[in-house]
Structure formats: C-alpha cells, structure tokens
C-alpha positions in Angstrom: 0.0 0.0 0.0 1.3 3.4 -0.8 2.6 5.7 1.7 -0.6 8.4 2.7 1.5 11.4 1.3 2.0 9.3 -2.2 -1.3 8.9 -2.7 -2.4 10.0 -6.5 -5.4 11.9 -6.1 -8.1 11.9 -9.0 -10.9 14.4 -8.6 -14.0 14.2 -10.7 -15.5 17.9 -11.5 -12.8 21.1 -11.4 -14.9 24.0 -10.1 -14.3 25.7 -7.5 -14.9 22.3 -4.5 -12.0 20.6 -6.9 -10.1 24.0 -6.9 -10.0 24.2 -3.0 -9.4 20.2 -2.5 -6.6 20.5 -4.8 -4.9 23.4 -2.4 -5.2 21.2 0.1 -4.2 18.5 -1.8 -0.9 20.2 -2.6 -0.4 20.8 1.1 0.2 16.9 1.6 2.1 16.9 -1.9 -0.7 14.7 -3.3 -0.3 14.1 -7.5 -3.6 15.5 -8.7 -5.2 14.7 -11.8 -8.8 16.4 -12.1 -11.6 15.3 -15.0 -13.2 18.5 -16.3 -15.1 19.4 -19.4 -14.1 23.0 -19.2 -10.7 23.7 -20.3 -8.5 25.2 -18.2 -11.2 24.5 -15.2 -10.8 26.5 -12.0 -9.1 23.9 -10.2 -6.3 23.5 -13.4 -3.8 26.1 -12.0 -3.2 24.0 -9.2 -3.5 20.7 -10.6 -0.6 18.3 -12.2 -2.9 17.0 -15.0 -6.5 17.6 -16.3 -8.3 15.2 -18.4 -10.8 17.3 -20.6 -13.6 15.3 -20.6 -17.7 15.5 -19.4 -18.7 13.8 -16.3 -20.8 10.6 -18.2 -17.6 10.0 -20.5 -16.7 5.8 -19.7 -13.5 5.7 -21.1 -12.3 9.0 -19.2 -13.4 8.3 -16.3 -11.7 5.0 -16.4 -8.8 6.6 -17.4 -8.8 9.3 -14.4 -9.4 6.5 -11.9 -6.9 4.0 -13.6 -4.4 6.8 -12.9 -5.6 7.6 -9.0 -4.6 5.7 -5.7 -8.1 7.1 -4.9 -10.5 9.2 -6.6 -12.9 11.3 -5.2 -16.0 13.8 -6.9 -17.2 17.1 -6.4 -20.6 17.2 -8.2 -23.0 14.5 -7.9 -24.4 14.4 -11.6 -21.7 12.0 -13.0 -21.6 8.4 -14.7 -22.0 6.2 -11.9 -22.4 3.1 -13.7 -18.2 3.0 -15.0 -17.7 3.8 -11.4 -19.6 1.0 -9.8 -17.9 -1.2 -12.2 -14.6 0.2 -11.5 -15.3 0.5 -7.1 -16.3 -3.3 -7.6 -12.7 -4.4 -9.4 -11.4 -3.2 -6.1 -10.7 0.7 -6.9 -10.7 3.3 -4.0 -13.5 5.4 -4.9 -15.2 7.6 -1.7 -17.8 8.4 -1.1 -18.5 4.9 -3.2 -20.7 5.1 -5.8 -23.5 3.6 -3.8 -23.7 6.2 -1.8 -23.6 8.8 -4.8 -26.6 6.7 -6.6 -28.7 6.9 -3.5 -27.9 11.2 -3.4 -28.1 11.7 -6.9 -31.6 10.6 -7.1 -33.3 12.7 -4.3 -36.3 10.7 -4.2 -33.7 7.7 -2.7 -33.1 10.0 -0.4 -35.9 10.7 0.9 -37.1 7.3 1.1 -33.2 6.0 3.1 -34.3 8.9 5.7 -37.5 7.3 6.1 -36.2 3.7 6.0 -34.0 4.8 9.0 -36.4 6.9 11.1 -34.9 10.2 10.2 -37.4 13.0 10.6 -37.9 14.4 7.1 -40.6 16.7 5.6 -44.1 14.4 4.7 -43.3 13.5 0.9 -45.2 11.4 -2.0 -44.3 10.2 -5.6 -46.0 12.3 -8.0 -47.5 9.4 -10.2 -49.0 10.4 -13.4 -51.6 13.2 -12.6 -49.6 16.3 -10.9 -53.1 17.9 -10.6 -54.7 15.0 -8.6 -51.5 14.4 -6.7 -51.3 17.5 -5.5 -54.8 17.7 -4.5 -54.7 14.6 -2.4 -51.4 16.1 -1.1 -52.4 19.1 -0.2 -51.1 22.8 -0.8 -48.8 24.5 -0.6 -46.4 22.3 -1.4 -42.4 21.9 -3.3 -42.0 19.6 -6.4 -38.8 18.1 -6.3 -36.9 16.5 -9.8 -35.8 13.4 -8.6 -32.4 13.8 -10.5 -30.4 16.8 -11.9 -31.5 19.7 -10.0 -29.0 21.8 -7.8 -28.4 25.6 -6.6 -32.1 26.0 -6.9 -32.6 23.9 -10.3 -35.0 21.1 -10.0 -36.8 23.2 -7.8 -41.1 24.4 -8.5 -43.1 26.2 -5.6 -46.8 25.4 -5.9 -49.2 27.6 -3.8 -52.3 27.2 -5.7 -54.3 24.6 -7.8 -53.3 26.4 -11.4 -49.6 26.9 -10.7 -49.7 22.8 -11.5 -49.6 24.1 -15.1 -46.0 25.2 -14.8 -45.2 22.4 -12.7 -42.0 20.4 -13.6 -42.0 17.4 -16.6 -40.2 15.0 -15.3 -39.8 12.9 -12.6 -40.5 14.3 -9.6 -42.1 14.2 -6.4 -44.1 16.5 -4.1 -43.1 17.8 -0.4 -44.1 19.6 2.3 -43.9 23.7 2.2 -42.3 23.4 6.0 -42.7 26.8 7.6 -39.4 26.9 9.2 -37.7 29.5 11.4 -34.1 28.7 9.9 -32.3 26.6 7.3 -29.0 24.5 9.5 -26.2 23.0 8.2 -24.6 21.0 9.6 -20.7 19.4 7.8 -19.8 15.9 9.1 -16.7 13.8 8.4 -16.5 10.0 8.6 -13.0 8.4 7.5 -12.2 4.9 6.3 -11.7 3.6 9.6 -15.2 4.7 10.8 -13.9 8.0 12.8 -16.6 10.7 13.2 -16.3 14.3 13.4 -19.0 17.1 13.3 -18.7 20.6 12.6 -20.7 23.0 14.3 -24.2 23.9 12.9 -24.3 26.5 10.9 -27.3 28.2 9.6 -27.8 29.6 5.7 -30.4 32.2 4.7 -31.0 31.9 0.8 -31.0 34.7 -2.6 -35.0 34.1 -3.0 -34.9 35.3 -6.7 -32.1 31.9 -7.2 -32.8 29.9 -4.7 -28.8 29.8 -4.0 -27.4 29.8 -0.2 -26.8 33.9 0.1 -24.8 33.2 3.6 -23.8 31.3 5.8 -23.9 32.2 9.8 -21.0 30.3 11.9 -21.8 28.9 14.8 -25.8 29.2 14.5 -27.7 31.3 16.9 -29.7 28.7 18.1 -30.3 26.7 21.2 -28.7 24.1 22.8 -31.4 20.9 22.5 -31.7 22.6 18.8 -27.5 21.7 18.4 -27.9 18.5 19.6 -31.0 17.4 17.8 -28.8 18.6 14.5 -25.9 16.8 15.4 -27.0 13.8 16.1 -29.4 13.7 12.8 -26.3 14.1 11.1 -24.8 11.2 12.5 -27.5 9.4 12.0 -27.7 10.3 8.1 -24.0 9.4 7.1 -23.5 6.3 9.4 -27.2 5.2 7.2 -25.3 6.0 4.1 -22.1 3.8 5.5 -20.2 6.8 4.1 -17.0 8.0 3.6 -15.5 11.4 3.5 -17.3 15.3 3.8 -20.6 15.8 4.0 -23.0 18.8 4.1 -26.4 17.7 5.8 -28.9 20.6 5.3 -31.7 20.6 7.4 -34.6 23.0 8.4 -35.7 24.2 11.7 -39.3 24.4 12.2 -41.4 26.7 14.0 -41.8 24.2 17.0 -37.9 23.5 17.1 -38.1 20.2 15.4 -35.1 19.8 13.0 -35.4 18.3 9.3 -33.4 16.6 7.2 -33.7 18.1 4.0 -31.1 17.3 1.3 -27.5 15.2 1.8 -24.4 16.4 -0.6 -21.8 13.7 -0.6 -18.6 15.7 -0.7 -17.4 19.6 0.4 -20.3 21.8 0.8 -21.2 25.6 0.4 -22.0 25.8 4.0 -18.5 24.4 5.0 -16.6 27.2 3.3 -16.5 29.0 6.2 -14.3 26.5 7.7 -11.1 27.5 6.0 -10.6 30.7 8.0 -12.8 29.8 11.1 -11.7 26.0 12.2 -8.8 24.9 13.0 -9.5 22.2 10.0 -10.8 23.1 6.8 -13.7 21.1 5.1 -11.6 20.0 2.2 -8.4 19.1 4.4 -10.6 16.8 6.3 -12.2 15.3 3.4 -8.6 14.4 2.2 -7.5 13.0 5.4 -11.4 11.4 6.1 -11.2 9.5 2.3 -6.9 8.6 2.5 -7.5 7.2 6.4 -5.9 9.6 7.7 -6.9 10.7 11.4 -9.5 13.5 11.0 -8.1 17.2 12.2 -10.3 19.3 14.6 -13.6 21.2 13.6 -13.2 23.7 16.9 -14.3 26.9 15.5 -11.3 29.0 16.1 -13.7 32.5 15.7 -17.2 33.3 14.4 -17.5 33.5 10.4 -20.0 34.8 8.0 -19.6 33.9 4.9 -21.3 35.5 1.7 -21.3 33.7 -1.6 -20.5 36.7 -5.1 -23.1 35.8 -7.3 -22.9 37.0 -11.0 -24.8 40.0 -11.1 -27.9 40.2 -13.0 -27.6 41.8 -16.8 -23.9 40.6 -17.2 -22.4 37.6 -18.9 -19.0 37.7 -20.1 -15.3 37.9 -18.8 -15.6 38.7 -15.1 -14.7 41.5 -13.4 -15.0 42.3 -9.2 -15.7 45.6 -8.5 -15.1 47.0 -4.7 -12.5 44.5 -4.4 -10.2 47.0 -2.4 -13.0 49.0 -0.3 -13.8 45.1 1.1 -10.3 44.2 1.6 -10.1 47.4 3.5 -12.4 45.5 6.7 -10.8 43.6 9.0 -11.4 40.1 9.4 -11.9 39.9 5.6 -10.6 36.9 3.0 -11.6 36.5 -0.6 -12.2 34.0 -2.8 -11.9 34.1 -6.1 -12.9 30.8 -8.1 -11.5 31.6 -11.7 -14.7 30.9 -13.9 -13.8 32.0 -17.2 -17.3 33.7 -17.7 -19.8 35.4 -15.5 -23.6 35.0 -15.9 -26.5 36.0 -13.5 -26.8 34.3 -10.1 -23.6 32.1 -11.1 -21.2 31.3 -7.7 -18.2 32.8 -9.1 -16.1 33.3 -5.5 -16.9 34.3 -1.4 -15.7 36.3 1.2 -15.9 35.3 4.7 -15.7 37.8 7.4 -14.5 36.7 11.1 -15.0 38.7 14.4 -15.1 37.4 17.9 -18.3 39.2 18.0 -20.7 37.6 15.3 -23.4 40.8 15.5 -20.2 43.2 14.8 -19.4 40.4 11.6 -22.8 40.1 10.1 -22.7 44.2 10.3 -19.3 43.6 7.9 -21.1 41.1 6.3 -23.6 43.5 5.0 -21.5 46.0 3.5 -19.5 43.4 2.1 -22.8 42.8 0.3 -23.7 46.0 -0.7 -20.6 46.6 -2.0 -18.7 43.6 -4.4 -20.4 43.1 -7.4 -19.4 40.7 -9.8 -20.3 42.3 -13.7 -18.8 41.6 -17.0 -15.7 43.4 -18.5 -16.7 46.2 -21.0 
C-alpha cells in the first residue's frame, strides 16, 4: 500500500470544490489529476494534469481512476455506472458510488431517511396526474426533480391549484412547504476507519430570486437541545449512508424546534466554506484526510464566520470582473475567494468572502457592507 503522502489523487468535476481540495491536496504533496469538461477548469492552475472530458464519458473516467490511488468527486451528476464497475474491481472510490446513486436521485433520499427513522418533511411520488396528486397532497407544497437539479434547479413552488400548469415534466415528487424559522447545516466527516467528526451547525439564509445559499452564519444562533437534535441527525444520516469522506447535511428548523433533514451532498459543501478561515480544519483538508484514512483534524471553531457567496450579477455575462475589491479588503477580518470561472452570468457562484469577528453581530454588520458593495459584472 502506498505511503498516505504518495497517494495520486483523481478528482471528478474542477470548479471551485475541486479547486480548494486540490490546495489542500498540494499541502500533503498529493499528485492530482482532475476530470473537467471546461478547459482550463478552475481547479487546473493547481493541478498536475486535467483530463478534458464531461462527467458521463466511460473511457475518461476510467482513465482518471486508472491513474488515482483514490478518486474522489465534487458534483454529484456524474456516470455512476463506470464507477460502480470500477469501485467493484477493487478501486478506491469515496464516497462509493452507492452512496452517490442513492444522493443523486433525491427521491432515494428521501425514502433512506424514512427507511432509517430520520425526521424528514411528509413527501409522496408524483404518479401520473400532478393535478390529482397534489390535490390529495395538499397545498402549498415543493415539487422536487428526482435527479439533476442543484443551486435551486429542479426546484417548482406550488401555492395554488393552477400553478400545476407550470409544474416540472419529469420525474418528480411533491413535499411539504415546511414553515421553518431557519435553514442548519450541519458538515460531518467519517474516515475509512469509521472516525466521526462534526462541525458545528451553521445556519444559511438563501438569494430568493435563485434559490442559491446567500450566507452562511457560523456557529448558528440557536439553542442548545436545537445543536444536539442537528448533530445527532447528522450522525445518524451518514452512518445510514455507511459513508465516507465530507458531508453537508442541510436541514430546516421548524417553528416548533423540530429539526429536518432536508437534502445530503456527498462531498465539500457551500456551507463548509466558512471552515477554511474559522476552524482549525478546513472542510476540504478533512475530506482528504477522512477518504486517505488519515486521522481526522479538529472542527473547533477558532472565531465566528460569515460567509457571503459573489453571485454574477444580473444583466452581465461575459469575462468577469470584481468591482469593490479593495473598499472590502479594506475590513478587518476579511478573506476572498476568487474561483477563476472564465465567464460570469447571472446568479452564477463565481467566489466568497468570509468575514470573522469574535463578536458575530459586529461580523454580520461587515457582512452587510460586504454585500452591498462587491459586485461581480462583466468586463466592457
């Protein structure tokens, strides 16, 4: 078996998750190959190779694994069936691609949290009649695409009887509008050898014209039994899936301080990014060190974080360009991120800032004029 800091890394998807696990990949002198259909991918500056390739190409992917001591993914919508195949001729793939079949398909999701007793919002199949279904469901309620939808994708609202006209075509099915008084987070770690660590919950208020995570609070401002009940669900959600590596539970908080499971993502999460600056171990360092067996690092949070996702602003596509990039880096307690998307369009995660402060009312006030004052438009 190779020596841990020999370990070739292959990383399925180079956005900005494969850019940040490749730094710290680099940290532990990993070899990293990345599989990318965008040339010159946001993660390629810091990679040794990238295979130019899309994320359902067999004979890539077999390539890219082929060429890993382990291989790992940061997007959920790849080929799982060339992984399976692979995973089962005794290559390290984690999370395995089990576990990514079950996520991919939300409606397996679901139906693993209810197979294990996890509280999740009431849910149903939509069967052939999306009118009738939702009747006997009863408004208002989410459709869901069972595959393919993320950062708000996949994603239809129906408050009344004829907003069923507009409703998805395609697989789907319907769930529960839960009133809630916050959307948690909570990122959890499990290694090889079964080690479990938790990060603390964290909760996420949401861009309602995208649907995308706006930011991110860190620690939440929430009560104890409300910690607990989060932590523990999360526990209970990735020892279920058996898996292996990062994972971002998101969950919501309802008005009688019940916590939900909502959705699982197998690997680094948007509401872990906060962890670079704020915990003494980063999300993606303890992904690396959760998926090579490495003993996991600490997630003490070293100071409070808010962290604000740069969306593309609306009425700009093109090459990027940051405006207010010095009047932000002017605040104390400020770090930015910038991802390296070759093109800008609207609502499109292109980079984040976090802001720490000992005092998390005096970092949300940062926080907001952070906000008001990056914008990410196109050159010209």
């Amino acid at each position: 078996m190779a020596h841990p800091m020999d370990f070739r890394l292959g990383i399925i998807g180079g956005g900005q998750l494969g850019k940040m696990l490749a730094q710290e990949a680099k940290k532990l002198n990993f070899p990293v190959t990345v599989l990318d259909p965008t040339p010159e991918c946001p993660a390629f500056s810091l990679v040794d190779h990238q295979i130019v390739a899309g994320f359902y190409d067999e004979d890539k992917i077999h390539e890219l694994v082929l060429h890993s001591d382990i291989t790992t993914f940061e997007i959920e919508h790849i080929n799982t069936q060339i992984l399976k195949k692979l995973y089962a001729d005794g290559h390290k793939i984690s999370p395995s691609p089990e576990v990514l079949e079950i996520i991919q398909d939300k409606s397996r999701q679901k139906q693993m949290l209810d197979n294990y007793g996890i509280p999740t919002a009431r849910w149903t199949m939509v069967k052939s009649d999306l009118t009738k279904d939702v009747i006997d469901f009863g408004l208002p309620a989410v459709q869901k695409a069972c595959k393919g939808g993320y950062d708000g994708r996949g994603v239809f609202v129906i408050e009344r009887p004829e907003d069923v006209e507009n409703g998805l075509k395609c697989d789907s099915f319907l769930e529960e509008l839960v009133p809630f008084k916050k959307e948690l987070a909570v990122m959890i770690a499990r290694s090889t050898k079964g080690e479990i660590k938790c990060y603390p919950v964290v909760e996420m208020t949401f861009d309602q014209g995208a649907n995308i995570c706006d930011n991110t609070v860190a620690p939440a401002r929430i009560d104890d039994c409300v910690k607990e009940q989060a932590t523990e669900l999360a526990i209970q959600c990735v020892k279920a899936l058996d898996g292996v590596g990062v994972f971002g539970i998101e969950m919501f908080l309802t008005k009688d301080n019940r916590v939900l499971v909502n959705e699982i993502a197998p690997r680094p999460h948007n509401s872990g990014h906060y962890t670079i600056e704020a915990c003494v171990t980063s999300q993606f360092e303890q992904h690396l060190r959760a998926i090579t067996g490495l003993p996991l690092g600490s997630t003490e949070v070293k100071i409070p974080a808010v962290m604000v996702n740069l969306l593309g602003a609306e009425g700009h596509q093109g090459k990027p360009y940051f405006e207010g990039i010095n009047e932000i880096l002017n605040i104390p307690g400020v770090s930015l991120h910038i991802y390296g998307k070759k093109e800008t369009k609207p609502f499109r995660k292109m980079g984040h800032v976090t802001i720490v402060d000992k005092d998390i009312d005096i970092a949300l006030e940062k926080a907001d004029i952070v906000k008001r004052t990056i914008k990410v438009i196109s050159e010209g």
